[in-house]
C-alpha positions in Angstrom: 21.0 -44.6 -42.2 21.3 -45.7 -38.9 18.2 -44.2 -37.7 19.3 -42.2 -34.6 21.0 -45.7 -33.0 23.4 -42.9 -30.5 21.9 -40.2 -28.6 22.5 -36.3 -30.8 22.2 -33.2 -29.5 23.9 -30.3 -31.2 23.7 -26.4 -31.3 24.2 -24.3 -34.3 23.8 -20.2 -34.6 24.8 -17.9 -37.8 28.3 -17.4 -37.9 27.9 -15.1 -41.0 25.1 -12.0 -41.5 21.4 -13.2 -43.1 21.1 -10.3 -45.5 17.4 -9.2 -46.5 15.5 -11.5 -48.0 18.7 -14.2 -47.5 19.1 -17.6 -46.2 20.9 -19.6 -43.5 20.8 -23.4 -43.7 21.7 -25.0 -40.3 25.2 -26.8 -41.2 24.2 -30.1 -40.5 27.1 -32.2 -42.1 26.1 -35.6 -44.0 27.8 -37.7 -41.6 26.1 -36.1 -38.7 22.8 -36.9 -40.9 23.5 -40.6 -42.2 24.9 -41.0 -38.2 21.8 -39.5 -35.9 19.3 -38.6 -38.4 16.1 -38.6 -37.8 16.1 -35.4 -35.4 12.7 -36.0 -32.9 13.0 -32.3 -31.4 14.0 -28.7 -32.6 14.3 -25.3 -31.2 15.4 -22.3 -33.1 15.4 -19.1 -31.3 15.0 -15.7 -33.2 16.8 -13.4 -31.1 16.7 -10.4 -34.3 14.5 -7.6 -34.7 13.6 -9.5 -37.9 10.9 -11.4 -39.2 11.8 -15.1 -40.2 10.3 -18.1 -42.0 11.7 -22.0 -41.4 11.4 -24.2 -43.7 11.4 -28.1 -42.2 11.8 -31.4 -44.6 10.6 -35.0 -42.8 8.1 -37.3 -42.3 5.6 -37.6 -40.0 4.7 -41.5 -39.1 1.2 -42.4 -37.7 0.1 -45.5 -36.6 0.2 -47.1 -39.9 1.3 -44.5 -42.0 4.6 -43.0 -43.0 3.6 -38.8 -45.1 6.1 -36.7 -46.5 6.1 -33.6 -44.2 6.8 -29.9 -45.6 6.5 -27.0 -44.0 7.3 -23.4 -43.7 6.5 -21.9 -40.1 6.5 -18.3 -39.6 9.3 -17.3 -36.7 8.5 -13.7 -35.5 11.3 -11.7 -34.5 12.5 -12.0 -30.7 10.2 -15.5 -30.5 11.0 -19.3 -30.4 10.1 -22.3 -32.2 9.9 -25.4 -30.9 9.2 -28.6 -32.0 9.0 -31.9 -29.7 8.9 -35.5 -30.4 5.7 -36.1 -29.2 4.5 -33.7 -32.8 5.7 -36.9 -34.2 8.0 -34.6 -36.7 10.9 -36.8 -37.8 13.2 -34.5 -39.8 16.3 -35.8 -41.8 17.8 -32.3 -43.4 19.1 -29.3 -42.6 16.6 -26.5 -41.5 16.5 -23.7 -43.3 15.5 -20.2 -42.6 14.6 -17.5 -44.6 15.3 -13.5 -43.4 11.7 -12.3 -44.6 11.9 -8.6 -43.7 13.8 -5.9 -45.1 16.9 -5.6 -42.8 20.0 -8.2 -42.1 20.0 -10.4 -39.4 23.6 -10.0 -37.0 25.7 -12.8 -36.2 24.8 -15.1 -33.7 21.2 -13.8 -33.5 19.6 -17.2 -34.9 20.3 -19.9 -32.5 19.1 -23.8 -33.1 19.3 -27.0 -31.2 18.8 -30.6 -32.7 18.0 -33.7 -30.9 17.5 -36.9 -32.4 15.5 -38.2 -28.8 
């Protein structure tokens, strides 16, 4: 991997319906990954009526450490997430969120932006 050596920004929204209790993983392509990977900031916007859960796969590199980082944060319906590089969240997969109430989520309504600086 190459580490993020050219500057990445992308945006990325559901093109299809998240049914109840379905998925959408952001379609990050491999090359995109092995090319700009790590991503440094993240902001997924919930614009649904529906409850949400992301699920985010990196590292998180200290001063002299480098930890595997895992996490699922709850997104609200109608709220935003946002991660910034100064969290010190390096992620190198796709996102992934998870419709966690009972009723779809509409086209479009799930919008997330990817920066690798």
């Amino acid at each position: 991997m190459s580490y993020g050596n050219k500057a990445y920004r992308s945006k990325y929204s559901n093109a299809s319906i998240i049914v109840a209790s379905g998925v959408y993983v952001v379609g990050i392509t491999d090359i995109e990954k092995n090319t700009y990977a790590p991503f440094r900031r993240l902001i997924i916007v919930n614009n649904s009526g529906s409850d949400t859960l992301v699920y985010i796969n990196g590292t998180i590199q200290g001063t002299a450490t480098v930890s595997n980082y895992e996490y699922l944060y709850p997104l609200p319906a109608n709220y935003t997430l946002i991660l910034e590089p100064s969290d010190n969240i390096f992620i190198n997969t796709s996102p992934i969120i998870f419709n966690n109430s009972g009723s779809n989520i509409a086209i479009g309504k799930i919008e997330v932006m990817l920066q690798n600086y």
